[in-house]
CHARMM-style PDB file with segment names, atoms N, HN, CA, C and O in Angstrom:
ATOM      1  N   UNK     1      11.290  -6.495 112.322  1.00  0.00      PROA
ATOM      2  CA  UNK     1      12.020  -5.525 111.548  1.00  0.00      PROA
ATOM      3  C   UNK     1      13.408  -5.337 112.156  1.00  0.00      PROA
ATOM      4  O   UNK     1      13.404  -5.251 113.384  1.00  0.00      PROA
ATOM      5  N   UNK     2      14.421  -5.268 111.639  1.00  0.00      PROA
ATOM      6  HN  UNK     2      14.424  -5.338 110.642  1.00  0.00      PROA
ATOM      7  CA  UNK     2      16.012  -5.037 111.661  1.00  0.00      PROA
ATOM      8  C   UNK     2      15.703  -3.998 112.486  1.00  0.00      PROA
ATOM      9  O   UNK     2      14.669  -3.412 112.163  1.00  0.00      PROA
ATOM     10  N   UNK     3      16.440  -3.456 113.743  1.00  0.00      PROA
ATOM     11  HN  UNK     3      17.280  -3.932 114.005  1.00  0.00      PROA
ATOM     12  CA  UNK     3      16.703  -2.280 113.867  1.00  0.00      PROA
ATOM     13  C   UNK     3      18.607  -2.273 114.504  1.00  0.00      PROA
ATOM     14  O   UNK     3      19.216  -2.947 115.335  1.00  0.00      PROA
ATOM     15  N   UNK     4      19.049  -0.944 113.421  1.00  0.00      PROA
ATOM     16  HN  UNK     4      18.555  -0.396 112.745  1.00  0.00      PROA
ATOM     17  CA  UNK     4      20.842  -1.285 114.070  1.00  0.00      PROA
ATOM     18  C   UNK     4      20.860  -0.987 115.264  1.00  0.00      PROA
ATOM     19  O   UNK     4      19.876  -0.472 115.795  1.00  0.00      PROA
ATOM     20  N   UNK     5      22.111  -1.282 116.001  1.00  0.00      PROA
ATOM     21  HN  UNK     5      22.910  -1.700 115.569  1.00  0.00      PROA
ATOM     22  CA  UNK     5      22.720  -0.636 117.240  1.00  0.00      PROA
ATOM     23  C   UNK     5      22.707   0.878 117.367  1.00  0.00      PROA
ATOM     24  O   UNK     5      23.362   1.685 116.707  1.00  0.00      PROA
ATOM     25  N   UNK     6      21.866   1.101 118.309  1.00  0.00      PROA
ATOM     26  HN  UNK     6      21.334   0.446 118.845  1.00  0.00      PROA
ATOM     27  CA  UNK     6      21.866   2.729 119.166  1.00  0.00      PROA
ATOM     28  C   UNK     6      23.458   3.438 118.754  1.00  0.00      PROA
ATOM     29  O   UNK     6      24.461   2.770 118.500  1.00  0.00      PROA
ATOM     30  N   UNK     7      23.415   4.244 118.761  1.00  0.00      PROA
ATOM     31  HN  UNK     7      22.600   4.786 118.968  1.00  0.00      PROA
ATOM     32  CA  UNK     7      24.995   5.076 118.549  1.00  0.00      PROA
ATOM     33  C   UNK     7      24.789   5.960 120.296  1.00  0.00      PROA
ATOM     34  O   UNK     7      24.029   6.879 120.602  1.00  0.00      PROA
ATOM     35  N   UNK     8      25.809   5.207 121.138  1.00  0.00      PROA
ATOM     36  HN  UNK     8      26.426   4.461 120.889  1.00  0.00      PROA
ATOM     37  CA  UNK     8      26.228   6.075 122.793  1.00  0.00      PROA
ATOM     38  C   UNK     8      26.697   7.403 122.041  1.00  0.00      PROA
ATOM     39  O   UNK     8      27.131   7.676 120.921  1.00  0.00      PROA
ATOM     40  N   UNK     9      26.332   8.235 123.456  1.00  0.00      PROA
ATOM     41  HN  UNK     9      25.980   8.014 124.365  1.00  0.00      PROA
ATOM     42  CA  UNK     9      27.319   9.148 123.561  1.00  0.00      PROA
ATOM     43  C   UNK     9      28.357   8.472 124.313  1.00  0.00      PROA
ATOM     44  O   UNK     9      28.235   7.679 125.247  1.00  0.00      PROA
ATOM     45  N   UNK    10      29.839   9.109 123.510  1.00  0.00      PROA
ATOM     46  HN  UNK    10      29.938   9.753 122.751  1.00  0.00      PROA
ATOM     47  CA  UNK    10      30.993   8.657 124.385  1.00  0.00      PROA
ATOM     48  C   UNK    10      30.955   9.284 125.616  1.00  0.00      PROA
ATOM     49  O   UNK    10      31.652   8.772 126.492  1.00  0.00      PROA
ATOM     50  N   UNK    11      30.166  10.489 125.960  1.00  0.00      PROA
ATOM     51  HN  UNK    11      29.600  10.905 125.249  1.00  0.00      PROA
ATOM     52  CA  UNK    11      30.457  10.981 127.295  1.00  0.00      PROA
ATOM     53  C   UNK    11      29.528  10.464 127.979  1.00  0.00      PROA
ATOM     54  O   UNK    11      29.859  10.674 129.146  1.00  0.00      PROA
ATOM     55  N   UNK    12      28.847  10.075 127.971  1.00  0.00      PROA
ATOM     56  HN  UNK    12      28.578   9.905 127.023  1.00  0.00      PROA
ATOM     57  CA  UNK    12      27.992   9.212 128.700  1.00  0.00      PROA
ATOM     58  C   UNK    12      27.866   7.967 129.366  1.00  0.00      PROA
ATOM     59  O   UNK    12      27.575   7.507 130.470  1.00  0.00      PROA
ATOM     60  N   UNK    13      28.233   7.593 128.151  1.00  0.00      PROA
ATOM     61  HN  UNK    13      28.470   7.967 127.254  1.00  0.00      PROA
ATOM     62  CA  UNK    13      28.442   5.997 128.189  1.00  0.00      PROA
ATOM     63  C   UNK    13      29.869   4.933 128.637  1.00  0.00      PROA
ATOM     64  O   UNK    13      29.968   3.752 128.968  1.00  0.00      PROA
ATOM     65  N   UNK    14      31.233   6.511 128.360  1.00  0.00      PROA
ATOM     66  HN  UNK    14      31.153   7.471 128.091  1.00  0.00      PROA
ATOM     67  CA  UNK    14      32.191   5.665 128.535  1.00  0.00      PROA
ATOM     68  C   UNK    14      33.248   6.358 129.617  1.00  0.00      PROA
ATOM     69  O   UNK    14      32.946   7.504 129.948  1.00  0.00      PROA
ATOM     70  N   UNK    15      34.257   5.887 130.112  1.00  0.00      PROA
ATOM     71  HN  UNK    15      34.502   4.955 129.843  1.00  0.00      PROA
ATOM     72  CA  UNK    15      35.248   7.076 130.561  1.00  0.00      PROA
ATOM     73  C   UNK    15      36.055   6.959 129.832  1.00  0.00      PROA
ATOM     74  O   UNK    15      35.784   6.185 128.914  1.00  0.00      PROA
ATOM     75  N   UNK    16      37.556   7.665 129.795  1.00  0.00      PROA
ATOM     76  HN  UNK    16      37.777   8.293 130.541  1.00  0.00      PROA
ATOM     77  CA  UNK    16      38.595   7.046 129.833  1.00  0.00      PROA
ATOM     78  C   UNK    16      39.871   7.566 130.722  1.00  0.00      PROA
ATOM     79  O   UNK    16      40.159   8.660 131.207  1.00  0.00      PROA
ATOM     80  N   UNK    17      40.485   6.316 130.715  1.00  0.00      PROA
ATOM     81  HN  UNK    17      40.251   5.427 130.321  1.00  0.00      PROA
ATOM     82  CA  UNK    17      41.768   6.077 131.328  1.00  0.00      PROA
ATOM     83  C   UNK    17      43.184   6.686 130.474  1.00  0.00      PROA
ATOM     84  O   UNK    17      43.391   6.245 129.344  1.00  0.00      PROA
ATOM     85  N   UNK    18      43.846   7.401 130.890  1.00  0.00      PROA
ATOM     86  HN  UNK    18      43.677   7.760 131.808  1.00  0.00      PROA
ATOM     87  CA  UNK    18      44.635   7.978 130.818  1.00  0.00      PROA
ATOM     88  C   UNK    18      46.413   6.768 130.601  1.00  0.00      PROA
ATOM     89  O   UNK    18      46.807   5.955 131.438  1.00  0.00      PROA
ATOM     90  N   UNK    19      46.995   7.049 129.433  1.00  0.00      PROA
ATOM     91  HN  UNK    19      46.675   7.709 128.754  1.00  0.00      PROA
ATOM     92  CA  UNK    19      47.407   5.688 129.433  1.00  0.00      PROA
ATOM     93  C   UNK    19      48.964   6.032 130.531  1.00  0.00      PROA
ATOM     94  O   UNK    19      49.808   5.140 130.611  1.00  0.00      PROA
ATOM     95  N   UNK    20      49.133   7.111 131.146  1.00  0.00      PROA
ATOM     96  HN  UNK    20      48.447   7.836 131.080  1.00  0.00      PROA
ATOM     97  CA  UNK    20      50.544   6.823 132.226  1.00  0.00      PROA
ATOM     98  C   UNK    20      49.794   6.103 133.316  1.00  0.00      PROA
ATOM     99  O   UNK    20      50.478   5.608 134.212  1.00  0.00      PROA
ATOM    100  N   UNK    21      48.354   5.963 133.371  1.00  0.00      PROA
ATOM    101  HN  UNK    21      47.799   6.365 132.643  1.00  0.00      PROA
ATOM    102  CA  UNK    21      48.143   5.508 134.578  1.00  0.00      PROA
ATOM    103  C   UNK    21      48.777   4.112 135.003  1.00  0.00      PROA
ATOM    104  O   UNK    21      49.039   3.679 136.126  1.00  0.00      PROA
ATOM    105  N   UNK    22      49.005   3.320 133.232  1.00  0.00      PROA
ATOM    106  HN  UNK    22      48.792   3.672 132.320  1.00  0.00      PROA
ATOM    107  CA  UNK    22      49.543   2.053 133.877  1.00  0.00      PROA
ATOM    108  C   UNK    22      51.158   2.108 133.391  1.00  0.00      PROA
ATOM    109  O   UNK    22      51.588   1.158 132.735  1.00  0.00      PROA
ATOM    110  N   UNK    23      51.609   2.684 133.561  1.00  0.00      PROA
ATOM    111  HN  UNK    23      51.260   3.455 134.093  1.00  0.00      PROA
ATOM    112  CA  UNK    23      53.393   3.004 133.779  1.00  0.00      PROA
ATOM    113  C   UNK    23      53.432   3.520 135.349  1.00  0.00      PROA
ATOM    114  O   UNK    23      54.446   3.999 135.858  1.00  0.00      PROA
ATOM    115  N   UNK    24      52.302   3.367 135.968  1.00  0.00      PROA
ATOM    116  HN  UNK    24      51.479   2.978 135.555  1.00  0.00      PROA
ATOM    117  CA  UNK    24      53.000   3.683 137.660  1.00  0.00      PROA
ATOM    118  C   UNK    24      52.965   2.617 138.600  1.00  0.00      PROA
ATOM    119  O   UNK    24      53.180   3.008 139.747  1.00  0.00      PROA
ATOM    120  N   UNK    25      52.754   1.336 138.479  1.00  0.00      PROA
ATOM    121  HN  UNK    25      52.580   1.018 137.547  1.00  0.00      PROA
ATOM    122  CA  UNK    25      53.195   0.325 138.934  1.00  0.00      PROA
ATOM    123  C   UNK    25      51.879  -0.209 139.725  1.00  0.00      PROA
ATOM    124  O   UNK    25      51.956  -1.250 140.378  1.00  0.00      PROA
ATOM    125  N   UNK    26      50.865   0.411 139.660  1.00  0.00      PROA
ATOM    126  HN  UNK    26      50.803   1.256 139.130  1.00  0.00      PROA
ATOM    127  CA  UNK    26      49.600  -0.215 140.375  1.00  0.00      PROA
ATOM    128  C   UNK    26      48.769  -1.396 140.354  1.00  0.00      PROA
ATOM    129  O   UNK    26      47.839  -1.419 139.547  1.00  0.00      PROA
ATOM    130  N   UNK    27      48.994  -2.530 141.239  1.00  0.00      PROA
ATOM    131  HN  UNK    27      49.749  -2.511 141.895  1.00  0.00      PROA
ATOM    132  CA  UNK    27      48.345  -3.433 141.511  1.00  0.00      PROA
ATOM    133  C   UNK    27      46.550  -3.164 140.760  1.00  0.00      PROA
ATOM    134  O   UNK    27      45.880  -2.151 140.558  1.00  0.00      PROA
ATOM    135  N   UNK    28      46.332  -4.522 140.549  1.00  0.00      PROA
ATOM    136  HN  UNK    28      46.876  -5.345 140.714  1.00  0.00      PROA
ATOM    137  CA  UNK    28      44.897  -4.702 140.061  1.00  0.00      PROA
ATOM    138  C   UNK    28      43.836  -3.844 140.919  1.00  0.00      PROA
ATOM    139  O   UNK    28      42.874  -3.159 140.574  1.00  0.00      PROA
ATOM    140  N   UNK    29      44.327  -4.117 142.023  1.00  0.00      PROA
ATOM    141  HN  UNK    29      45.108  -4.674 142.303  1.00  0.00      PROA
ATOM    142  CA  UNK    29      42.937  -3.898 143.265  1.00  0.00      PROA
ATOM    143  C   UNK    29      43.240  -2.091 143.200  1.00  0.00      PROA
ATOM    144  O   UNK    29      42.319  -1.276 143.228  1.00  0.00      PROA
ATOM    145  N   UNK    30      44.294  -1.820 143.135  1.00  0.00      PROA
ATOM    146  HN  UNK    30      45.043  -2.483 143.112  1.00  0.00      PROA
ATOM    147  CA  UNK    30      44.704  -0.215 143.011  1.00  0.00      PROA
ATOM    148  C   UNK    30      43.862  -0.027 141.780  1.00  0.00      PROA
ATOM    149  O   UNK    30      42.798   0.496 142.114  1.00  0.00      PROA
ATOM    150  N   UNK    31      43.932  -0.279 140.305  1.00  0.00      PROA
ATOM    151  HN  UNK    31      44.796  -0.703 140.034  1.00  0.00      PROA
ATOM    152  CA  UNK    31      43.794   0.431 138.881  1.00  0.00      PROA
ATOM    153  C   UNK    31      42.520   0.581 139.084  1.00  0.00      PROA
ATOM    154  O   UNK    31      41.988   1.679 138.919  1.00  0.00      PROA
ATOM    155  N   UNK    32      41.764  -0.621 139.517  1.00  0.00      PROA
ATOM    156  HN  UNK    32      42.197  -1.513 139.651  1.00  0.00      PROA
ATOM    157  CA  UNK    32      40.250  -1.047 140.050  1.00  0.00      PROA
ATOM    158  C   UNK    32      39.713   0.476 140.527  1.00  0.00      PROA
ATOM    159  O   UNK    32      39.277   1.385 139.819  1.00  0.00      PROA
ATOM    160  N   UNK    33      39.844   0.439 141.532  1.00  0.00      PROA
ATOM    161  HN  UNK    33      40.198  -0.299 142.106  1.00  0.00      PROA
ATOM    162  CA  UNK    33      39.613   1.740 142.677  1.00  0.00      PROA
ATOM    163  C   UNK    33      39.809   3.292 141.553  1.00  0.00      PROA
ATOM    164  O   UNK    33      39.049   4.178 141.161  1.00  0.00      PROA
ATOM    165  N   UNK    34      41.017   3.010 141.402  1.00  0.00      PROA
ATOM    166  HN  UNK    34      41.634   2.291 141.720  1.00  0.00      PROA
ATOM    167  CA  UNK    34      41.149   4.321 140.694  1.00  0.00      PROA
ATOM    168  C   UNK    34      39.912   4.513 139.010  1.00  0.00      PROA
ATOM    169  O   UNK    34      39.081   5.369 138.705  1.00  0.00      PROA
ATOM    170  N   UNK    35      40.267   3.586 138.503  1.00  0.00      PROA
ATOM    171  HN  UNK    35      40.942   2.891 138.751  1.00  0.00      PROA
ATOM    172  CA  UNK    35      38.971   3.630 137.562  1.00  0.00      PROA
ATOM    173  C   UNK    35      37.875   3.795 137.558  1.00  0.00      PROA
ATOM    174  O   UNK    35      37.178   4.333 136.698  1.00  0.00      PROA
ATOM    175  N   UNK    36      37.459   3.112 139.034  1.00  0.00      PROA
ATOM    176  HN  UNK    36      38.025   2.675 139.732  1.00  0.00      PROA
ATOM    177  CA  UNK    36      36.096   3.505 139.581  1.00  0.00      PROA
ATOM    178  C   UNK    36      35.803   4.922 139.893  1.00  0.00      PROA
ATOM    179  O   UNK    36      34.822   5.444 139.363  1.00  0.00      PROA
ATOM    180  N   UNK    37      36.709   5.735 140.864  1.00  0.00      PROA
ATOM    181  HN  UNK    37      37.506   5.312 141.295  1.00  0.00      PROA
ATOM    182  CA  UNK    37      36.668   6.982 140.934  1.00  0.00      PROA
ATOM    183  C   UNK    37      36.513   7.852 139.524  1.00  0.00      PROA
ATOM    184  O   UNK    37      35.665   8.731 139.373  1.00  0.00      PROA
ATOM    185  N   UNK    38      37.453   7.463 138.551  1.00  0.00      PROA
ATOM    186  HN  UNK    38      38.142   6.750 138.673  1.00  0.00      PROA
ATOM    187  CA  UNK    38      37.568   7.877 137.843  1.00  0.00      PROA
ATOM    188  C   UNK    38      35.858   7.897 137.200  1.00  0.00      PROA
ATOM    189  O   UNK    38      35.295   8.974 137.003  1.00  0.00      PROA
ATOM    190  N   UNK    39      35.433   7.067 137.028  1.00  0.00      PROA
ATOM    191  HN  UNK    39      35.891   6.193 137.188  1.00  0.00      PROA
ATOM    192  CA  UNK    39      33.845   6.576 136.310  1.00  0.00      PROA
ATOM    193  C   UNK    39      32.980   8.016 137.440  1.00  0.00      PROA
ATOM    194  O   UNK    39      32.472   9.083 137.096  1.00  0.00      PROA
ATOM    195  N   UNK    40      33.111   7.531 138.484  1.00  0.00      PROA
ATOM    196  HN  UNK    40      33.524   6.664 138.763  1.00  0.00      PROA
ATOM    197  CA  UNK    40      32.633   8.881 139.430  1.00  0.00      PROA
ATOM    198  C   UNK    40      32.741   9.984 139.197  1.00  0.00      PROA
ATOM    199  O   UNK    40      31.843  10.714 139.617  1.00  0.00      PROA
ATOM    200  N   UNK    41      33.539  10.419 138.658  1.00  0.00      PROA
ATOM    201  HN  UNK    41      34.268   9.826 138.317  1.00  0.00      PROA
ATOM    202  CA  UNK    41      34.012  12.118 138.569  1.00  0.00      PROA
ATOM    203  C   UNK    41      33.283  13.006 137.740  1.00  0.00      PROA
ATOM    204  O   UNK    41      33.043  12.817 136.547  1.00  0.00      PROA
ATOM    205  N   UNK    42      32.912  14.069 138.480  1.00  0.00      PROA
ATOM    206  HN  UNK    42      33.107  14.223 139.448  1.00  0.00      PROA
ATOM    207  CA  UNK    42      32.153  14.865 137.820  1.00  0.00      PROA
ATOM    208  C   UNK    42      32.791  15.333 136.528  1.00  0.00      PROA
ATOM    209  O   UNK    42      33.937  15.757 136.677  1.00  0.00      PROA
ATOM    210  N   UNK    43      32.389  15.349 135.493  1.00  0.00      PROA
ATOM    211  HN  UNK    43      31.458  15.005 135.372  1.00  0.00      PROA
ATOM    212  CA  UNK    43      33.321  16.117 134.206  1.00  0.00      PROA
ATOM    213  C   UNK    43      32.963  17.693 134.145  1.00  0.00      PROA
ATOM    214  O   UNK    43      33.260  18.272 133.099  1.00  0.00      PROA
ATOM    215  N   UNK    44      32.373  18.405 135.138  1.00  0.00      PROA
ATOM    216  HN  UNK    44      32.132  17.935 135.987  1.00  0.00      PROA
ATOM    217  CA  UNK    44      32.202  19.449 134.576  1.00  0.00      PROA
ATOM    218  C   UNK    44      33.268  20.310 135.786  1.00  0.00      PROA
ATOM    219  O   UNK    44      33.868  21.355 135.534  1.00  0.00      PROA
ATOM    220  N   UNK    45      33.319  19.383 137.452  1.00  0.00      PROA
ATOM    221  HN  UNK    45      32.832  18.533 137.657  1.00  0.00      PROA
ATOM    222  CA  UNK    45      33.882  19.738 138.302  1.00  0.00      PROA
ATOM    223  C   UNK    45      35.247  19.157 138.716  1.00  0.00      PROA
ATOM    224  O   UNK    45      35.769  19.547 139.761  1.00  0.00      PROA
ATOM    225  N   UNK    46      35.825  18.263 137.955  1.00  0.00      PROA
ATOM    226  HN  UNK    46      35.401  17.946 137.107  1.00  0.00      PROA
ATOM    227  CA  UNK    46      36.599  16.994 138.218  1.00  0.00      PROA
ATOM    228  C   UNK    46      36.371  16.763 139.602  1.00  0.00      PROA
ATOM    229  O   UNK    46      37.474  16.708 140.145  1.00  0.00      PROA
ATOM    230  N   UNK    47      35.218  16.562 140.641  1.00  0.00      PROA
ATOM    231  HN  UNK    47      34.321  16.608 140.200  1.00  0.00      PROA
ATOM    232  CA  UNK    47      35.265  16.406 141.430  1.00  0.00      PROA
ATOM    233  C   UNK    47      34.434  14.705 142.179  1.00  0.00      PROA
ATOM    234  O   UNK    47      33.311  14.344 141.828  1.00  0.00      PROA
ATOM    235  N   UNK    48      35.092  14.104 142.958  1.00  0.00      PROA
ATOM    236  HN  UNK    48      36.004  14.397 143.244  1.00  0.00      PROA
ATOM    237  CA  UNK    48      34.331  12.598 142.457  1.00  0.00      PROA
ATOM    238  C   UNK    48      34.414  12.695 144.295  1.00  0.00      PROA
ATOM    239  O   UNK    48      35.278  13.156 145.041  1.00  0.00      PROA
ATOM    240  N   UNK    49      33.125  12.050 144.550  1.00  0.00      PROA
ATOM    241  HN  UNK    49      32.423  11.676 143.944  1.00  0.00      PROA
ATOM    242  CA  UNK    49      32.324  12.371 145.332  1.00  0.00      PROA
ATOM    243  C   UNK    49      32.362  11.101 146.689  1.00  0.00      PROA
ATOM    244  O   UNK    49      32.220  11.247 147.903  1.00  0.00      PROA
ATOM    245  N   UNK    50      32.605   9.924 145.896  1.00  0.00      PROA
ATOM    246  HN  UNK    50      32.721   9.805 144.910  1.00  0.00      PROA
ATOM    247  CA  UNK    50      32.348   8.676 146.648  1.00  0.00      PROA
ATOM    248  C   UNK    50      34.340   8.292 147.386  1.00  0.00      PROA
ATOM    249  O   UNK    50      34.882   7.265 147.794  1.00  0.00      PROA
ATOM    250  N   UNK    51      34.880   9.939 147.193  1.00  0.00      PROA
ATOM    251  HN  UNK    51      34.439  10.773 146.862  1.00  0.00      PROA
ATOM    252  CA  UNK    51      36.406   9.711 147.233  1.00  0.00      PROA
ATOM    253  C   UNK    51      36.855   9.702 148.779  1.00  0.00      PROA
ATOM    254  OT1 UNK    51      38.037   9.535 149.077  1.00  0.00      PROA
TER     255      UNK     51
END
């Protein structure tokens, strides 16, 4: 039987990136790191833990 694609929550499932982040000149290995934190961060505390 067919079954469609699950519908994510976007807060769950995704982050996002903020688009000045790439107007500040940051190397790959920098955006990397920072995205990761970013994926880390608490949304209720903005507080990211593994920082």
């Amino acid at each position: 039987m067919y079954q469609p694609w699950q519908k994510h929550d976007p807060a769950k499932y995704y982050f996002m990136v903020p688009n000045e982040v790439f107007s500040l000149g940051l190397n790959s290995s920098e955006l990397s790191i920072y995205s990761y934190l970013l994926r880390c961060e608490d949304r209720k505390t903005y507080q990211c833990h593994p920082s």
